[in-house]
MARKE-186835 format. One record per residue: chain; residue in one letter; x, y, z of N, C-alpha, C in turn. Coordinates in steps of 0.05 Angstrom, whole numbers, plus 5000, padded with zeros to 4 digits. Each point is the difference from the previous one (the first is absolute). Layout:
BEGIN
('A','a',(X,Y,Z),(X,Y,Z),(X,Y,Z)) ...
% end
This chain:
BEGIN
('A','x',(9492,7981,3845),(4989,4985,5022),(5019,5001,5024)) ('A','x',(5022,4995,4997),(5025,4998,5026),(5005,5024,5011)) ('A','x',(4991,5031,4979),(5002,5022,5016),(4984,5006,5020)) ('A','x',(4970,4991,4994),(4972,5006,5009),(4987,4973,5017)) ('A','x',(5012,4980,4994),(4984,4975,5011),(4972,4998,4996)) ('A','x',(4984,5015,4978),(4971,4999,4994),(5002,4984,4977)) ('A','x',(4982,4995,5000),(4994,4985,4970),(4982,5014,4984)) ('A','x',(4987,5012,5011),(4983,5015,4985),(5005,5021,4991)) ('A','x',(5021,5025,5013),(5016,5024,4993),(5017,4981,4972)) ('A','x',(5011,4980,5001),(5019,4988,4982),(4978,4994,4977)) ('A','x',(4977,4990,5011),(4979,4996,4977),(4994,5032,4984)) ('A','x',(5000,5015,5015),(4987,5021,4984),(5022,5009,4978)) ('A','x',(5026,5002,5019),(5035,5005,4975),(5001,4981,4978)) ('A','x',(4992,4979,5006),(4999,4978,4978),(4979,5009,4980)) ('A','x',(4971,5006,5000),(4984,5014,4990),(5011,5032,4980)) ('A','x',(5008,5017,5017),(5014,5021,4985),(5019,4984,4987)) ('A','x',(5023,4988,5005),(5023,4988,4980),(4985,4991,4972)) ('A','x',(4980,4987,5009),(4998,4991,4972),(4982,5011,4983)) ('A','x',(4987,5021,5009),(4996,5026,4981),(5015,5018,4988)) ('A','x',(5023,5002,5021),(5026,5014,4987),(5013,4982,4972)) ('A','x',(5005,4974,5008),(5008,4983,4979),(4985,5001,4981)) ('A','x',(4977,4996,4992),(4974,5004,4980),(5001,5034,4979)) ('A','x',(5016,5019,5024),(4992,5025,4984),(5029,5004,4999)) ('A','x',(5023,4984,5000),(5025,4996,4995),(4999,4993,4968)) ('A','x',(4988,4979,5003),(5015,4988,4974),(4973,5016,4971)) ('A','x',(4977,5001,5011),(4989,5009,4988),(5011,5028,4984)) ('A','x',(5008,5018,5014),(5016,5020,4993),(5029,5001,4995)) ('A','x',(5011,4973,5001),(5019,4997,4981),(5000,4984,4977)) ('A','x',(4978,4985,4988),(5005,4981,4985),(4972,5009,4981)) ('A','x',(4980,5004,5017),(4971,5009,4985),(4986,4981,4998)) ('A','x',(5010,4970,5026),(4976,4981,4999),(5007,4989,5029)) ('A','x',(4994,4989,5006),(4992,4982,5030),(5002,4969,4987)) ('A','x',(5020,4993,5005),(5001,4966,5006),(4973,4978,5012)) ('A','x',(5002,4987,4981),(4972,4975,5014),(5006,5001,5022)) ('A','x',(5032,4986,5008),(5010,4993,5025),(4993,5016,5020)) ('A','x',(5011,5027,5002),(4997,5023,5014),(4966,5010,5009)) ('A','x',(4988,5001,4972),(4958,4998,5009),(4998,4982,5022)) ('A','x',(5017,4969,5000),(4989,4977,5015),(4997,5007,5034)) ('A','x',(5030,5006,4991),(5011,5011,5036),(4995,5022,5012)) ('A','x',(4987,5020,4977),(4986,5019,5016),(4967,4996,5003)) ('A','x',(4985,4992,4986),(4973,4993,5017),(5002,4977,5014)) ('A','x',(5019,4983,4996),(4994,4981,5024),(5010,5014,5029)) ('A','x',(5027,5018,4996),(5006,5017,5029),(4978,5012,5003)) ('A','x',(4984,5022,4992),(4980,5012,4997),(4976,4987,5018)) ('A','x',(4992,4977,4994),(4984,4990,4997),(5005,4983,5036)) ('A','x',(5014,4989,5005),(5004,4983,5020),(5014,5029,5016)) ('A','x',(5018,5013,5001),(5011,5018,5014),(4973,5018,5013)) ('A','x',(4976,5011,4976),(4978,5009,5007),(4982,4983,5022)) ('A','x',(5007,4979,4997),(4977,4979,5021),(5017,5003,5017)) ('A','x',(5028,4991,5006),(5015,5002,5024),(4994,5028,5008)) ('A','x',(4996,5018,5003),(4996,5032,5008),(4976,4999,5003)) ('A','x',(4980,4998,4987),(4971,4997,5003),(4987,4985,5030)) ('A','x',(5013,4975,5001),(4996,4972,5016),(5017,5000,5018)) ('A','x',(5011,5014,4999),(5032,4999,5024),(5006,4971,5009)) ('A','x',(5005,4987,4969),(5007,4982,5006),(5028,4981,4979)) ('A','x',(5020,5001,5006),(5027,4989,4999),(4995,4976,4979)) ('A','x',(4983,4990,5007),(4997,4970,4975),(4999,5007,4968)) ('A','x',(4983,5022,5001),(4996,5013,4968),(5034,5000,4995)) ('A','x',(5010,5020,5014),(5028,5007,4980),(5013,4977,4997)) ('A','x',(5001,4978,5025),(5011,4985,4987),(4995,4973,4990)) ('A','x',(4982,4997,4991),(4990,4993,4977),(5012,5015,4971)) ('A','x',(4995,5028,4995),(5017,5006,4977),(5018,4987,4986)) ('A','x',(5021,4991,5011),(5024,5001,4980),(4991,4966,4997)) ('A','x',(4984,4981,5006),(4989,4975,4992),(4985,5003,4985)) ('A','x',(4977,5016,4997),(4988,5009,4981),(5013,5012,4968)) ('A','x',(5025,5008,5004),(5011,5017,4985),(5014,4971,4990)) ('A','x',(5014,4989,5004),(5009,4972,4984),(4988,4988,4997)) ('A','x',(4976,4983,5016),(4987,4993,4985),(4988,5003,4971)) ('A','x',(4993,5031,4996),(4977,5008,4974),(5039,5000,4984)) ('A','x',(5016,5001,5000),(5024,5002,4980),(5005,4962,4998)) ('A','x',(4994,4989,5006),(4998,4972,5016),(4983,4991,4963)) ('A','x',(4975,5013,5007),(4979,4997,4990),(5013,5004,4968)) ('A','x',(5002,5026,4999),(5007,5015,4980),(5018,4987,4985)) ('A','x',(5013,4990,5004),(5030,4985,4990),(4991,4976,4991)) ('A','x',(4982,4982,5012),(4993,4971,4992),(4978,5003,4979)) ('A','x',(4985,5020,4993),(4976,5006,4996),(5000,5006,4970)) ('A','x',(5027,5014,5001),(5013,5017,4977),(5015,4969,4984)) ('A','x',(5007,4987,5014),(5012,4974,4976),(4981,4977,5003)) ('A','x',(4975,4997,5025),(4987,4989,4987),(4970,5000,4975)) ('A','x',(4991,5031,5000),(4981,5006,4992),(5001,5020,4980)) ('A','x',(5030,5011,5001),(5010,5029,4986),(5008,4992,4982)) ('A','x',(5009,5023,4971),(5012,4986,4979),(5034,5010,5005)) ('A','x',(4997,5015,5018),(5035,5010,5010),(5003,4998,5027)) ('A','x',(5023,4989,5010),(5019,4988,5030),(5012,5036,5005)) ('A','x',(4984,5011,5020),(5008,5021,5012),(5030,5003,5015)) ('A','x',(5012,4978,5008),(5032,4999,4999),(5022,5019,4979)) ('A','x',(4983,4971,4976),(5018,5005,4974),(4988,5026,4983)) ('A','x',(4978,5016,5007),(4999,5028,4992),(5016,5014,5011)) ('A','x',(5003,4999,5027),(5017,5008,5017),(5036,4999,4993)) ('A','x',(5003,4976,4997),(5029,4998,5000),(5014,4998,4965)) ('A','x',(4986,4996,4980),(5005,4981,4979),(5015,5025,4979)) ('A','x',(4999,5027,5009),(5023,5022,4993),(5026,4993,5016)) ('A','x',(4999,4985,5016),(5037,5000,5014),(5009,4970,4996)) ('A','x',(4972,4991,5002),(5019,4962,4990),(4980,4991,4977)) ('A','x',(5015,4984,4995),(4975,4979,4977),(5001,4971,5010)) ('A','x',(4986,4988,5001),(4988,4977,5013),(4980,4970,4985)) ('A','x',(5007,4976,5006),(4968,4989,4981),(4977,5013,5014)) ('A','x',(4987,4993,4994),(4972,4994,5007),(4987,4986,5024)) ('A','x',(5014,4971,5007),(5002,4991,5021),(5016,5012,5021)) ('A','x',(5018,5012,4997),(5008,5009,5024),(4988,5024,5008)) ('A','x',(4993,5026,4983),(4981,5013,5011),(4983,4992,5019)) ('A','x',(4980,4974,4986),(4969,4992,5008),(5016,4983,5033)) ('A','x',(5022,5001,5004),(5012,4982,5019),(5006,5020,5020)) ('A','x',(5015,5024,4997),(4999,5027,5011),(4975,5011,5006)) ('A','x',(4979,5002,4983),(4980,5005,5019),(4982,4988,5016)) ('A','x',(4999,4973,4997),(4991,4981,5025),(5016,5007,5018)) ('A','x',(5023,4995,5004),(5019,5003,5018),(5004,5020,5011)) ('A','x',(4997,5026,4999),(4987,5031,5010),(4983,4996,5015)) ('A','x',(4977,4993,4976),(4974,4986,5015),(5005,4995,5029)) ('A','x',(5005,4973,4997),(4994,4984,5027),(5022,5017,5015)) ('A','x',(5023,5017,4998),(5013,5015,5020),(4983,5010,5018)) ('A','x',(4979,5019,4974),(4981,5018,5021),(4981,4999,5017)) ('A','x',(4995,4971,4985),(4977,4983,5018),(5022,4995,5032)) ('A','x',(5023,4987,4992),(5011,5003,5026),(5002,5022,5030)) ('A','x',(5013,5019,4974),(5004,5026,5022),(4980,5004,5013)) ('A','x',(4971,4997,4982),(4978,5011,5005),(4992,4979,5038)) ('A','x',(4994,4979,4989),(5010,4985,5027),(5011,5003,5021)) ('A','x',(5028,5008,4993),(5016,4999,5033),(4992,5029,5004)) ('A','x',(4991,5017,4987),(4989,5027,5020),(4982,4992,5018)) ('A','x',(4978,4983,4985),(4980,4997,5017),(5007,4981,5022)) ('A','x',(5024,4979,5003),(5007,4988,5016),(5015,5012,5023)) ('A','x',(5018,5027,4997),(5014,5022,5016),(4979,5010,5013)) ('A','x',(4971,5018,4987),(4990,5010,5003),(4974,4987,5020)) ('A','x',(5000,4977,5002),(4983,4988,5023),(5013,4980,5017)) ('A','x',(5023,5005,5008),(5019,4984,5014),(5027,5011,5014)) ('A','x',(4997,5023,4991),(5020,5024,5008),(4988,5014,5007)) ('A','x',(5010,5022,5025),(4992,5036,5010),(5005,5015,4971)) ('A','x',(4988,5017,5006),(4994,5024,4978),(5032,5013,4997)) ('A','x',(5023,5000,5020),(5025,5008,4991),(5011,4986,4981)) ('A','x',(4991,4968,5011),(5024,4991,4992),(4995,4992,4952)) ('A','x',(4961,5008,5002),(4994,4995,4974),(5017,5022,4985)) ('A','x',(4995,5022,5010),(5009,5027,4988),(5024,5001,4995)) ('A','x',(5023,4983,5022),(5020,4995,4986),(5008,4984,4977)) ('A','x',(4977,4970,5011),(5009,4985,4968),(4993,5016,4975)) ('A','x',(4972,5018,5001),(4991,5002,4974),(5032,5020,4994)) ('A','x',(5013,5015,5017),(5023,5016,4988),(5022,4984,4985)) ('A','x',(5011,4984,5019),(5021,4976,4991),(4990,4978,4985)) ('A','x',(4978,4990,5010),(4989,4976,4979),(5000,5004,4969)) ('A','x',(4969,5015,5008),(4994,5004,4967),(5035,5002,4983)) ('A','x',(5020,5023,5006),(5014,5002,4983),(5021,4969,5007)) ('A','x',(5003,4986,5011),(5011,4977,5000),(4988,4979,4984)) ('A','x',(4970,4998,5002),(4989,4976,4987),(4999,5012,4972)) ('A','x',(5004,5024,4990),(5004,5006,4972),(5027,4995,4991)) ('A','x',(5019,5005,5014),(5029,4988,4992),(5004,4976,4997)) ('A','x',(4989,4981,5017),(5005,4970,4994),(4986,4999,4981)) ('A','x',(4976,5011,4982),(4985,4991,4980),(5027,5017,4978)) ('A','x',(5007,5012,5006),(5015,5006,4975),(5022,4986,5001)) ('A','x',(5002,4989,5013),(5036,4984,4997),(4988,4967,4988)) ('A','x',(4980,4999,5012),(4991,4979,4998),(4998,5000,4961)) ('A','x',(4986,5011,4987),(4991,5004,4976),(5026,5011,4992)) ('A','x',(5021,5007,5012),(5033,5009,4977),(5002,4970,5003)) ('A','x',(5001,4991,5024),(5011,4963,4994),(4993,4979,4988)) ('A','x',(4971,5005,5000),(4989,4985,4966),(4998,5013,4978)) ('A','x',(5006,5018,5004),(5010,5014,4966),(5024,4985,4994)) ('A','x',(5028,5010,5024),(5023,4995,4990),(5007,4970,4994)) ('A','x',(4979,4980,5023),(5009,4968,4989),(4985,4996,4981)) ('A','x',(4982,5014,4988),(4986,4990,4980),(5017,5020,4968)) ('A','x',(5016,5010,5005),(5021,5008,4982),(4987,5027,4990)) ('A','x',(4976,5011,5006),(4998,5018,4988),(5008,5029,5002)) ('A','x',(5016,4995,5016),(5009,5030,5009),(5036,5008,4983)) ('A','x',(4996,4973,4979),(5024,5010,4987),(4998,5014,4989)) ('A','x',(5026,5022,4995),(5000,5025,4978),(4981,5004,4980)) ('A','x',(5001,4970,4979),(4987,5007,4977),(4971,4996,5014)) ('A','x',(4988,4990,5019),(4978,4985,5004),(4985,5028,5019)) ('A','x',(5018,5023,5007),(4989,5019,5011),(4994,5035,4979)) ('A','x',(5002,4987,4978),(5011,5031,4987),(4978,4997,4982)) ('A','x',(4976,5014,4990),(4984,5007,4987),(5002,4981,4970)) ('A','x',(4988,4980,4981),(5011,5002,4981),(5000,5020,4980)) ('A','x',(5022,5006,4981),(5006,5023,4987),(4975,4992,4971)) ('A','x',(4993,5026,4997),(4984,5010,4984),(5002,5000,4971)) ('A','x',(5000,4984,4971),(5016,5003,4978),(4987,5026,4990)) ('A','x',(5020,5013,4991),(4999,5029,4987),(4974,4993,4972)) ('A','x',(4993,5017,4993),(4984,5003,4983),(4994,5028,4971)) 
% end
């Protein structure tokens, strides 16, 4: 976008990117990530209306849309699921109760519900530069405070000690 000042030339690179990413991992791994499906038909999908409609609101809308449904996904999964998509996620590098998982993923949760928010608050209260820059700096800022945030209730809640992070061992058989 800062080379071109379009949004729509940036919409269409965003569009290729994340077909490249899709036929990236696909051809390195031999599957495509939930995550990765999400963000590409929702780019797809809203990037296509922004180009279609020539109109700026679609794209950004995206990345609110995109936390949101992970928003969704995360609360949905510990309240309705029989497994906390976190702790599938993480529960090979730490081990955890139970509550703190189901506490980790509310707490994701409502992150994304957040982020999802202040885009749309940038995004109708700010010029089109100055969104394009938060979504660059933001997004990866409001994901760092969510992770420091969740090392800091790990660490006061003691679980990030040695033994409290290391798999329990397996008895031989």
């Amino acid at each position: 976008y800062f080379t071109t000042r379009d949004i729509y030339t940036s919409t269409a690179v965003l569009m290729v990117g994340v077909c490249f990413q899709v036929a990236f991992e696909y051809i390195r791994y031999r599957k495509v990530e939930k995550k990765t499906k999400v963000i590409f038909w929702v780019a797809i999908l809203f990037g296509g209306a922004t180009l279609v409609f020539r109109n700026q609101e679609f794209i950004q809308w995206k990345p609110t849309i995109v936390n949101w449904m992970f928003a969704i996904a995360l609360a949905s999964s510990q309240i309705f699921g029989k497994e906390n998509f976190i702790k599938k996620m993480l529960s090979d590098q730490i081990q955890l109760p139970d509550h703190v998982w189901r506490n980790l993923s509310y707490g994701w949760s409502f992150g994304f519900v957040i982020a999802g928010a202040l885009n749309l608050l940038v995004a109708y209260n700010f010029d089109l530069d100055f969104w394009v820059t938060y979504k660059l700096v933001g997004g990866f800022a409001i994901t760092l405070i969510y992770m420091v945030i969740t090392m800091i209730y790990l660490v006061k809640g003691g679980y990030m000690d040695e033994d409290a992070a290391k798999p329990e061992a397996k008895p031989e058989q």
